[in-house]
HTML snippet that shows the backbone in 3Dmol.js (N, CA, C, O; Angstrom):
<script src="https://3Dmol.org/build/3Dmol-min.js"></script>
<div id="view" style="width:600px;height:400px;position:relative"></div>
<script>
const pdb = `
ATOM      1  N   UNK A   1     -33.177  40.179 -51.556  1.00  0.00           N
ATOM      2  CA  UNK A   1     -32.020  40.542 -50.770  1.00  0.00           C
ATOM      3  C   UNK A   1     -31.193  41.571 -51.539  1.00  0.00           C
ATOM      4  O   UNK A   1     -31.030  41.400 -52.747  1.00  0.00           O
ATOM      5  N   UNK A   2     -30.440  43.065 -50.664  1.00  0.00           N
ATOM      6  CA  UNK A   2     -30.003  43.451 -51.463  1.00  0.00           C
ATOM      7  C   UNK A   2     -28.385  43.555 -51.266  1.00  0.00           C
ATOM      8  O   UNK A   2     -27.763  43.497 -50.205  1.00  0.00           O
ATOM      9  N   UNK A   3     -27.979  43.692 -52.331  1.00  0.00           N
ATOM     10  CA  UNK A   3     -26.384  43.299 -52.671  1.00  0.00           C
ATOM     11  C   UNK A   3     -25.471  44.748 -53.124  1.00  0.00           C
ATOM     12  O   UNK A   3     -25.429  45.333 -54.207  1.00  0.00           O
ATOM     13  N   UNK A   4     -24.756  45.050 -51.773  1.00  0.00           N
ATOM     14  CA  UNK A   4     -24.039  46.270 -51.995  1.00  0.00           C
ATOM     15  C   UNK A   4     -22.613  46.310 -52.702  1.00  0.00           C
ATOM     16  O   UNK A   4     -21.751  45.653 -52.118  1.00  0.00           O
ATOM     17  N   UNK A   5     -22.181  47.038 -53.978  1.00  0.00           N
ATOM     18  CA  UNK A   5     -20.992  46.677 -53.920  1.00  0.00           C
ATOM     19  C   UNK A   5     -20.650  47.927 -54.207  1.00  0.00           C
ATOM     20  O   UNK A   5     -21.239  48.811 -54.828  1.00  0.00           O
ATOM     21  N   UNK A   6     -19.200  47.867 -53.454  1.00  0.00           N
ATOM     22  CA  UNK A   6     -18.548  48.806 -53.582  1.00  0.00           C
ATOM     23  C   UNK A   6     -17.353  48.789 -54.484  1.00  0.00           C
ATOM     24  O   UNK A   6     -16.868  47.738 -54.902  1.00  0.00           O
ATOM     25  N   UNK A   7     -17.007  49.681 -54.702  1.00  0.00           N
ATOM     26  CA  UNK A   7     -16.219  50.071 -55.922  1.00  0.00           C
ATOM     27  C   UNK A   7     -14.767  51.548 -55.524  1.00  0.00           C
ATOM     28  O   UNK A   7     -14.855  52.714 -55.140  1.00  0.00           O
ATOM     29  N   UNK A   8     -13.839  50.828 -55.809  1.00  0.00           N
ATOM     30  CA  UNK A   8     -12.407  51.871 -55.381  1.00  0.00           C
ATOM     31  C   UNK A   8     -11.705  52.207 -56.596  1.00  0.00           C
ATOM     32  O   UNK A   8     -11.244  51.329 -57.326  1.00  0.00           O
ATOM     33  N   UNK A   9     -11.583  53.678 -56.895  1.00  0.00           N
ATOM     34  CA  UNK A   9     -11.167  53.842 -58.574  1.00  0.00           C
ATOM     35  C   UNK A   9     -10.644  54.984 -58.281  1.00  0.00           C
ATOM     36  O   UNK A   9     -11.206  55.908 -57.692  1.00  0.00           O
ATOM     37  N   UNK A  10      -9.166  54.938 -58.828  1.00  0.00           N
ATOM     38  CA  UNK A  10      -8.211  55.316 -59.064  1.00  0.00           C
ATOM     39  C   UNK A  10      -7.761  55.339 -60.587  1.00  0.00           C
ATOM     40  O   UNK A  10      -8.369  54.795 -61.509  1.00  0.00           O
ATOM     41  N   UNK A  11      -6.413  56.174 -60.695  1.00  0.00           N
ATOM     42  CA  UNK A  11      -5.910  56.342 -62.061  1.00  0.00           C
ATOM     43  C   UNK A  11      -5.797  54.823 -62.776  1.00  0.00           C
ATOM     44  O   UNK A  11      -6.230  54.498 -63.882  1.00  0.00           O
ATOM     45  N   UNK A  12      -5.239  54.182 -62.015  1.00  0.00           N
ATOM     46  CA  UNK A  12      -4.748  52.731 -62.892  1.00  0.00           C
ATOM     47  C   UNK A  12      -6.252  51.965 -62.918  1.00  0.00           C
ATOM     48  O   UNK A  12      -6.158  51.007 -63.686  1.00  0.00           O
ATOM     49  N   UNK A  13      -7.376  52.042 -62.441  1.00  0.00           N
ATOM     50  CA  UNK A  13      -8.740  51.300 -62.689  1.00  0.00           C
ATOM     51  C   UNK A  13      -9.695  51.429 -61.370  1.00  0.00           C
ATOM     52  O   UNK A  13      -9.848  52.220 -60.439  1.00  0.00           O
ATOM     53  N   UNK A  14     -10.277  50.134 -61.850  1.00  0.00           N
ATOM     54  CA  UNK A  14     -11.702  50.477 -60.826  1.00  0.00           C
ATOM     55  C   UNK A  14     -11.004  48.314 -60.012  1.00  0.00           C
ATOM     56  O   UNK A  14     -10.460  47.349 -60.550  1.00  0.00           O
ATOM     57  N   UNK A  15     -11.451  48.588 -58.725  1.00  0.00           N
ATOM     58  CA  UNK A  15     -11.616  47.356 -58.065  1.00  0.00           C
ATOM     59  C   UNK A  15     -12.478  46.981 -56.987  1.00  0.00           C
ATOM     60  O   UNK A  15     -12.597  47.849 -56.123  1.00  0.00           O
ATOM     61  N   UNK A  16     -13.103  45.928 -56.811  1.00  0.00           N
ATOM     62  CA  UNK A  16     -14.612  45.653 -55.730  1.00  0.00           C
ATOM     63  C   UNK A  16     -14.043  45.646 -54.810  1.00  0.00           C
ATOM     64  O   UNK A  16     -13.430  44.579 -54.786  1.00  0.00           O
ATOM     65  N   UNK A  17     -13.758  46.426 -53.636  1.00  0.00           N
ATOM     66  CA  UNK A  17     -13.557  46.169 -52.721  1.00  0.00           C
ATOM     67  C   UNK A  17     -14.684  45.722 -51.226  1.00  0.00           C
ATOM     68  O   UNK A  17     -14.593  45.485 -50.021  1.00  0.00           O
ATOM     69  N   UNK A  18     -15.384  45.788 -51.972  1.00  0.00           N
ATOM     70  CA  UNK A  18     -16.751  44.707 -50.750  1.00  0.00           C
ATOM     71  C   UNK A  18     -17.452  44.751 -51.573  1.00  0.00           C
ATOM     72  O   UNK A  18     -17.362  45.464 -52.572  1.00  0.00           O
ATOM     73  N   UNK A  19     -18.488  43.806 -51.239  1.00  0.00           N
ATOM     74  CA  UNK A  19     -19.513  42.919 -51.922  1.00  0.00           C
ATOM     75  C   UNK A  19     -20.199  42.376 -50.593  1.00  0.00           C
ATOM     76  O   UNK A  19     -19.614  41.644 -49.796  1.00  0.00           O
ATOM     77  N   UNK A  20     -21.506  42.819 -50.449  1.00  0.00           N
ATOM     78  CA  UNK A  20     -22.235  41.671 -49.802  1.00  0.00           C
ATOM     79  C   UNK A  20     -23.492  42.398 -49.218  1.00  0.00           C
ATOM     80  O   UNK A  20     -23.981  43.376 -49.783  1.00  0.00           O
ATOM     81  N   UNK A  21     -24.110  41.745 -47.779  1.00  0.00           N
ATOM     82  CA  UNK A  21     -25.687  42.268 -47.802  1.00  0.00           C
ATOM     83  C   UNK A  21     -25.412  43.579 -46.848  1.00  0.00           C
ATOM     84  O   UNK A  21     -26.158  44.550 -46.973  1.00  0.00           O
ATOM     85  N   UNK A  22     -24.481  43.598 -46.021  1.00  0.00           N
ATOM     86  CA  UNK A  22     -24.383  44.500 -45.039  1.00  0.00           C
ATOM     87  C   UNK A  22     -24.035  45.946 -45.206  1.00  0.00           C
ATOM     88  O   UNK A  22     -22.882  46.353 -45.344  1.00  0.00           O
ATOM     89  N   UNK A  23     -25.313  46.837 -45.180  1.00  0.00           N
ATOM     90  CA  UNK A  23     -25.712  48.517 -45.687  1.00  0.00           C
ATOM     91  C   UNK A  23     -24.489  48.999 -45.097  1.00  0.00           C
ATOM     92  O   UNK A  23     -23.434  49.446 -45.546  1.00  0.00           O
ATOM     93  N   UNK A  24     -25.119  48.689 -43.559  1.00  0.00           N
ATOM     94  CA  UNK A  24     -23.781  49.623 -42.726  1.00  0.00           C
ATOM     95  C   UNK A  24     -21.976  49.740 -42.725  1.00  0.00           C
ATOM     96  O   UNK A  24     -21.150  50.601 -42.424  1.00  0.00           O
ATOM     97  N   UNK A  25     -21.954  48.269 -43.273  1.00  0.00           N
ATOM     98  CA  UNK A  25     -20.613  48.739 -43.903  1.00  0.00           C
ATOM     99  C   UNK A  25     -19.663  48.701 -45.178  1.00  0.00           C
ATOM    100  O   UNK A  25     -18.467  48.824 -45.439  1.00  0.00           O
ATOM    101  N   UNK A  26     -20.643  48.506 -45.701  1.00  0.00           N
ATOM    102  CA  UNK A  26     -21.022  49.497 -47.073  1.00  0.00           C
ATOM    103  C   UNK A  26     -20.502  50.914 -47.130  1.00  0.00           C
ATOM    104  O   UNK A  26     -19.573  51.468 -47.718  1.00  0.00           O
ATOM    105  N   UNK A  27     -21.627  51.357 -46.143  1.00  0.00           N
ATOM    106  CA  UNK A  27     -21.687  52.828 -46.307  1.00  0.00           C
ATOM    107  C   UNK A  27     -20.530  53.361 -45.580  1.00  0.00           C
ATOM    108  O   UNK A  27     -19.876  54.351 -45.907  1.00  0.00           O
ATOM    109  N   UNK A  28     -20.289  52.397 -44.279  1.00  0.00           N
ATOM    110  CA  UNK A  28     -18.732  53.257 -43.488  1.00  0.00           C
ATOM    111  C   UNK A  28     -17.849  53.126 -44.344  1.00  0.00           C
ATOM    112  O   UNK A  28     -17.025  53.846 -43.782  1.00  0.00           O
ATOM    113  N   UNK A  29     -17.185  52.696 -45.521  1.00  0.00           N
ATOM    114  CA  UNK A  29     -15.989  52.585 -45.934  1.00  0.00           C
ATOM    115  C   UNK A  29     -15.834  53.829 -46.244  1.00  0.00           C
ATOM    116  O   UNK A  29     -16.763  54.525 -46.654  1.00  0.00           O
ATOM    117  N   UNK A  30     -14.365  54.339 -46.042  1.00  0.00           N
ATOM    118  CA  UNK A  30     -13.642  55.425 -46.509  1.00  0.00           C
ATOM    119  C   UNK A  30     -12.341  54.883 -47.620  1.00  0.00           C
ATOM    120  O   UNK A  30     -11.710  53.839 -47.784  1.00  0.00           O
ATOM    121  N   UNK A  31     -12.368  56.050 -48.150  1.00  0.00           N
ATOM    122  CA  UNK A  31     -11.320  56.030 -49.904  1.00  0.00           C
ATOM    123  C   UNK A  31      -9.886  55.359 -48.934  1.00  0.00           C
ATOM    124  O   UNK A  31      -9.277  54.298 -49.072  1.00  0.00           O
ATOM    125  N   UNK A  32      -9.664  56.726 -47.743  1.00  0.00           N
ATOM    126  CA  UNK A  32      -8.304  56.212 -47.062  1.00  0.00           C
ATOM    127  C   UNK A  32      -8.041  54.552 -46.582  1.00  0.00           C
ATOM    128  O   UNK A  32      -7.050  53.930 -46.198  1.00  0.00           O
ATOM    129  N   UNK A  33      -9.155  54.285 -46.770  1.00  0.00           N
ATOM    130  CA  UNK A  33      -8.760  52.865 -46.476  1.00  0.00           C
ATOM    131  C   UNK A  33      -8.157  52.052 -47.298  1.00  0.00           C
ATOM    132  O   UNK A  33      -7.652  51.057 -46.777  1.00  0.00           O
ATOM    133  N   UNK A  34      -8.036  52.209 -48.700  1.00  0.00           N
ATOM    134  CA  UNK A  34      -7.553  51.719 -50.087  1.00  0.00           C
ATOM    135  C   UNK A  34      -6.610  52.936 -50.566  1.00  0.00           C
ATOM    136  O   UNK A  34      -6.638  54.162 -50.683  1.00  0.00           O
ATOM    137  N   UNK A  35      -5.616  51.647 -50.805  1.00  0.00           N
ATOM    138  CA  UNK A  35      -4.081  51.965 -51.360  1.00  0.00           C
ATOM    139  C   UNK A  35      -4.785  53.049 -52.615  1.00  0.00           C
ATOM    140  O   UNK A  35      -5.965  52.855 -52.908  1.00  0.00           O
ATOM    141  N   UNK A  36      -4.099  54.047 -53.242  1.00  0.00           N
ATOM    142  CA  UNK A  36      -4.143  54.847 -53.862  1.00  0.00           C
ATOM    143  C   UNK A  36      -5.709  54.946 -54.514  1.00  0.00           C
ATOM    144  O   UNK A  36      -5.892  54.828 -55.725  1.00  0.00           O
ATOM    145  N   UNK A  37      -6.616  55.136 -53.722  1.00  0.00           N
ATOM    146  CA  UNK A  37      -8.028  55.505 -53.917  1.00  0.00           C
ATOM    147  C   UNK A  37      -8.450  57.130 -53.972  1.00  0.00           C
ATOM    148  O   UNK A  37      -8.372  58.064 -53.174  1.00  0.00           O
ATOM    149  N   UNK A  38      -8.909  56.971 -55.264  1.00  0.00           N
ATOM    150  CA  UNK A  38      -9.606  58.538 -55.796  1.00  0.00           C
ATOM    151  C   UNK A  38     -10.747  58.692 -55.005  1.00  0.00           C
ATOM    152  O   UNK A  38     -10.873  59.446 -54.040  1.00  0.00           O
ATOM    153  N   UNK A  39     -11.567  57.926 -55.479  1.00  0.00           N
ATOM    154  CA  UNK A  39     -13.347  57.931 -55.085  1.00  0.00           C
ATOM    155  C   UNK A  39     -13.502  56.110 -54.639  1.00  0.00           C
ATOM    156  O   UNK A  39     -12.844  55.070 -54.685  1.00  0.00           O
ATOM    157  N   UNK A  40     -14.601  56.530 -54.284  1.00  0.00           N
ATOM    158  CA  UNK A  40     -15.567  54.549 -53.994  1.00  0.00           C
ATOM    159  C   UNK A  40     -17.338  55.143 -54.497  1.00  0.00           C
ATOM    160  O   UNK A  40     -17.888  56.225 -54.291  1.00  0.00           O
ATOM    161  N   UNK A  41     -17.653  54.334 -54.956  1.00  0.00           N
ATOM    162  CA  UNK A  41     -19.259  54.480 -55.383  1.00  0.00           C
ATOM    163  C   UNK A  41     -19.816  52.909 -55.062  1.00  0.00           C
ATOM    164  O   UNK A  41     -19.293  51.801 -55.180  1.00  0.00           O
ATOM    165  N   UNK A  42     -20.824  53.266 -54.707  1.00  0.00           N
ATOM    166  CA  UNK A  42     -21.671  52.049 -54.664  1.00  0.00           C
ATOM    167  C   UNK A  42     -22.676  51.484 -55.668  1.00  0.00           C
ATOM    168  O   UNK A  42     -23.247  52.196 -56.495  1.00  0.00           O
ATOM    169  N   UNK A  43     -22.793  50.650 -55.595  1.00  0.00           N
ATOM    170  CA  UNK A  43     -23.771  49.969 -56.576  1.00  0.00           C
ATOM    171  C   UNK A  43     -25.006  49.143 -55.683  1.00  0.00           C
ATOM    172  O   UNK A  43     -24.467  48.673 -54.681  1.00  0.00           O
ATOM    173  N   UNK A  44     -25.721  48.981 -55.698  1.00  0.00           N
ATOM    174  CA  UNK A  44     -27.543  48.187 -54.938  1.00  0.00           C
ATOM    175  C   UNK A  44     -27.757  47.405 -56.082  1.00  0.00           C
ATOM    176  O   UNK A  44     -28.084  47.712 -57.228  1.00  0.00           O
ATOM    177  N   UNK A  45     -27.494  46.269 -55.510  1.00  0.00           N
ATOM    178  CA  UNK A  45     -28.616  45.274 -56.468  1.00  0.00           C
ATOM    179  C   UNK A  45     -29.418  44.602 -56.035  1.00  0.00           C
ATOM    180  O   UNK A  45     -29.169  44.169 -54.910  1.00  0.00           O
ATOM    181  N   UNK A  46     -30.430  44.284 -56.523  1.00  0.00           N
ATOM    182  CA  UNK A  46     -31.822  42.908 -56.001  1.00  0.00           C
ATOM    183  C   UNK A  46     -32.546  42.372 -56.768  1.00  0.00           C
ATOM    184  O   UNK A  46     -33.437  42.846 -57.472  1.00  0.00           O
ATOM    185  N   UNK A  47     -32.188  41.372 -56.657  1.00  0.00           N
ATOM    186  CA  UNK A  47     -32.891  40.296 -57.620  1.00  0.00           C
ATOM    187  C   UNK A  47     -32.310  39.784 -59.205  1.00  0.00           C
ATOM    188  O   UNK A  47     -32.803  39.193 -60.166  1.00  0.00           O
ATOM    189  N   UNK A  48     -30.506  40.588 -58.741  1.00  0.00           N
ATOM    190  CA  UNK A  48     -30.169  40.521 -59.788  1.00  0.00           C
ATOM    191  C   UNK A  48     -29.912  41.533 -60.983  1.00  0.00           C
ATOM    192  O   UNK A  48     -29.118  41.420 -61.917  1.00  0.00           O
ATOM    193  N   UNK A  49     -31.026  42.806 -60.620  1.00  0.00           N
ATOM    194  CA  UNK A  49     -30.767  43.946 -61.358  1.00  0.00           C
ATOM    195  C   UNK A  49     -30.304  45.217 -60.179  1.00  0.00           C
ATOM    196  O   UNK A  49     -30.810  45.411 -59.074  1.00  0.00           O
ATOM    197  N   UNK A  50     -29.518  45.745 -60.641  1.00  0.00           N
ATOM    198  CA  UNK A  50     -28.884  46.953 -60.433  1.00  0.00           C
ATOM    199  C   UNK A  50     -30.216  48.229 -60.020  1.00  0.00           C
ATOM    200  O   UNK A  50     -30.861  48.749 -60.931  1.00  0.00           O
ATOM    201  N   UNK A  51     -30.368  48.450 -59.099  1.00  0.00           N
ATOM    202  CA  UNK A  51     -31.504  49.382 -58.484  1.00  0.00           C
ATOM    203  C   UNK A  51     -30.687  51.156 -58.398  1.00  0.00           C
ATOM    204  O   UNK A  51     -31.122  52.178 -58.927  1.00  0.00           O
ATOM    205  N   UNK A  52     -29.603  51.024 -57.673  1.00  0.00           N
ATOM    206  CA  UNK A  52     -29.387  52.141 -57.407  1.00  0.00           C
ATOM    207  C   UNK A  52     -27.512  52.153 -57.646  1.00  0.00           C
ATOM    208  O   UNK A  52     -26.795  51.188 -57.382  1.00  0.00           O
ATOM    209  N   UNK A  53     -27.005  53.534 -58.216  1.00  0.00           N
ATOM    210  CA  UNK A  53     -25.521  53.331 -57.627  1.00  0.00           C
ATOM    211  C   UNK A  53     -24.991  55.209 -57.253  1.00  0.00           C
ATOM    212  O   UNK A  53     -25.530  56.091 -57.922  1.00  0.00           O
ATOM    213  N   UNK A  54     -24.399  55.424 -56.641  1.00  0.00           N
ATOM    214  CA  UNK A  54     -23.875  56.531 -55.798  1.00  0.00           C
ATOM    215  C   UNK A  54     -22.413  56.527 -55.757  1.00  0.00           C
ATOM    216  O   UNK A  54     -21.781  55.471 -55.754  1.00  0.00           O
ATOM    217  N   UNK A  55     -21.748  57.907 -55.720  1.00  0.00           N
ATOM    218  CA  UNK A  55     -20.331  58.250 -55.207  1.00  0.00           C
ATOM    219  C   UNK A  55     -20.662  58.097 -53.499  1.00  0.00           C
ATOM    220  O   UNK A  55     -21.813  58.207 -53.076  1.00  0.00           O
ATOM    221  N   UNK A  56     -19.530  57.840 -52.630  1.00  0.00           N
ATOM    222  CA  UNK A  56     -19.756  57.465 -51.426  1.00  0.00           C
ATOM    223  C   UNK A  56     -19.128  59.187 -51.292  1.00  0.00           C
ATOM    224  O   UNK A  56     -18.110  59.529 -51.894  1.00  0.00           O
ATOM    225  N   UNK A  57     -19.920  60.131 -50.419  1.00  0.00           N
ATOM    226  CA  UNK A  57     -19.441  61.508 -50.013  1.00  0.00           C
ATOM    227  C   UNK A  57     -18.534  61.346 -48.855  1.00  0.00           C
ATOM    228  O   UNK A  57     -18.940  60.674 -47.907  1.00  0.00           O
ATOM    229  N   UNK A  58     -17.353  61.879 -48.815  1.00  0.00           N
ATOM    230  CA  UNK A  58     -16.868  62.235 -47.280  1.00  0.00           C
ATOM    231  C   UNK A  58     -16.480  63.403 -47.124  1.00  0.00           C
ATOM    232  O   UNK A  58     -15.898  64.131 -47.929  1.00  0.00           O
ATOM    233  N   UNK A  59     -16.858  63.640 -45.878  1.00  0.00           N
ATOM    234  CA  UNK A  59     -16.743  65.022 -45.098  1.00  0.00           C
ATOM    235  C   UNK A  59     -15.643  65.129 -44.433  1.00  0.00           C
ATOM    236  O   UNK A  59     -15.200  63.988 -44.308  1.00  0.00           O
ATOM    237  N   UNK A  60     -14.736  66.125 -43.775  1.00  0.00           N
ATOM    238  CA  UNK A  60     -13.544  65.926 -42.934  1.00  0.00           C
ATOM    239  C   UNK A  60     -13.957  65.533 -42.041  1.00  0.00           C
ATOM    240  O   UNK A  60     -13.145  64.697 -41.646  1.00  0.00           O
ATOM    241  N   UNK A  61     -15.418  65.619 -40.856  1.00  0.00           N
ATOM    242  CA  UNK A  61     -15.330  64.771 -39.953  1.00  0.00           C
ATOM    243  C   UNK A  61     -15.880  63.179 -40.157  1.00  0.00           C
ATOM    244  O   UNK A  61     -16.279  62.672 -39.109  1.00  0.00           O
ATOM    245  N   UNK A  62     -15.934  62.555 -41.038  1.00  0.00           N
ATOM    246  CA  UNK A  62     -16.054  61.412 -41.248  1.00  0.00           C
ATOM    247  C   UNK A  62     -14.560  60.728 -41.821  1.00  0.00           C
ATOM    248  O   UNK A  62     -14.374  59.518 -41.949  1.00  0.00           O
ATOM    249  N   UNK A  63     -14.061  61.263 -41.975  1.00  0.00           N
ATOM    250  CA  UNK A  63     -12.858  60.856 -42.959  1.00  0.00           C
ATOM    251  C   UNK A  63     -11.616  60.921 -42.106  1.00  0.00           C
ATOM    252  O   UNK A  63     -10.900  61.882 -41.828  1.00  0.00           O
ATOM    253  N   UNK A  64     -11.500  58.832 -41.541  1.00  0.00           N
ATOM    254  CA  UNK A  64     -10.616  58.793 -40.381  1.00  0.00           C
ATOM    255  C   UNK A  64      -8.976  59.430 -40.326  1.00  0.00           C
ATOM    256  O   UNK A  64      -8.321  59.292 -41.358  1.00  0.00           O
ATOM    257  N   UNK A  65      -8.469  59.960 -39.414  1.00  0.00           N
ATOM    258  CA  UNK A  65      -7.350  60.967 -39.071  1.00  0.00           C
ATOM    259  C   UNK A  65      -6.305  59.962 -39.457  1.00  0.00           C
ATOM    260  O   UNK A  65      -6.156  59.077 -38.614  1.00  0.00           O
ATOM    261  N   UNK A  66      -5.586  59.883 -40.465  1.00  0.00           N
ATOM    262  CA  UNK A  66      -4.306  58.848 -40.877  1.00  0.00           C
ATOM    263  C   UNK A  66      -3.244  59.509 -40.136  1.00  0.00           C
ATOM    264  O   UNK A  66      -2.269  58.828 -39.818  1.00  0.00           O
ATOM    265  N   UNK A  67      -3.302  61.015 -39.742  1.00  0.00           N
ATOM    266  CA  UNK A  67      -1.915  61.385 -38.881  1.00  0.00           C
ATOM    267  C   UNK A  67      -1.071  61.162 -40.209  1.00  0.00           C
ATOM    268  O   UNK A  67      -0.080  60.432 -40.243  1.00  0.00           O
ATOM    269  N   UNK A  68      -1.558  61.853 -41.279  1.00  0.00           N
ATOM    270  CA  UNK A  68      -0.766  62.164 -42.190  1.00  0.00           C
ATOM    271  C   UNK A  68      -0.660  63.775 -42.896  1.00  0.00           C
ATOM    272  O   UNK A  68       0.151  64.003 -43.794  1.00  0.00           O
TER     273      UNK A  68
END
`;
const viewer = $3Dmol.createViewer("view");
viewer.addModel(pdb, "pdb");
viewer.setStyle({}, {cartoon: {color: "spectrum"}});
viewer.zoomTo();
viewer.render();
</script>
């Protein structure tokens, strides 16, 4: 089974903001969704070891309209 976690890092640190089996939303999270978020990267694990980890990319049309 594989185990996505995500990761929100900013100046003051890094924090998990999801953990669990579900890819798809995993992958939808956006930075704007977390209080003062730089980047989010992911991490893949299975079986316990760490397989894969990535910066999550956003584009302006993926990156929901805060009307800010």
């Amino acid at each position: 089974m594989k185990i996505y976690v995500v990761q929100s890092f900013s100046e003051a640190g890094m924090e998990n903001v999801y953990v669990g089996p579900d890819e798809a939303k995993a992958l939808s999270l956006h930075s704007v969704d977390f209080d003062e978020c730089d980047a989010l990267f992911v991490e893949i694990w299975e079986d316990g070891e760490k397989t894969d980890d990535f910066r999550l990319e956003e584009t302006a049309e993926e990156t929901p309209d805060t009307g800010q």
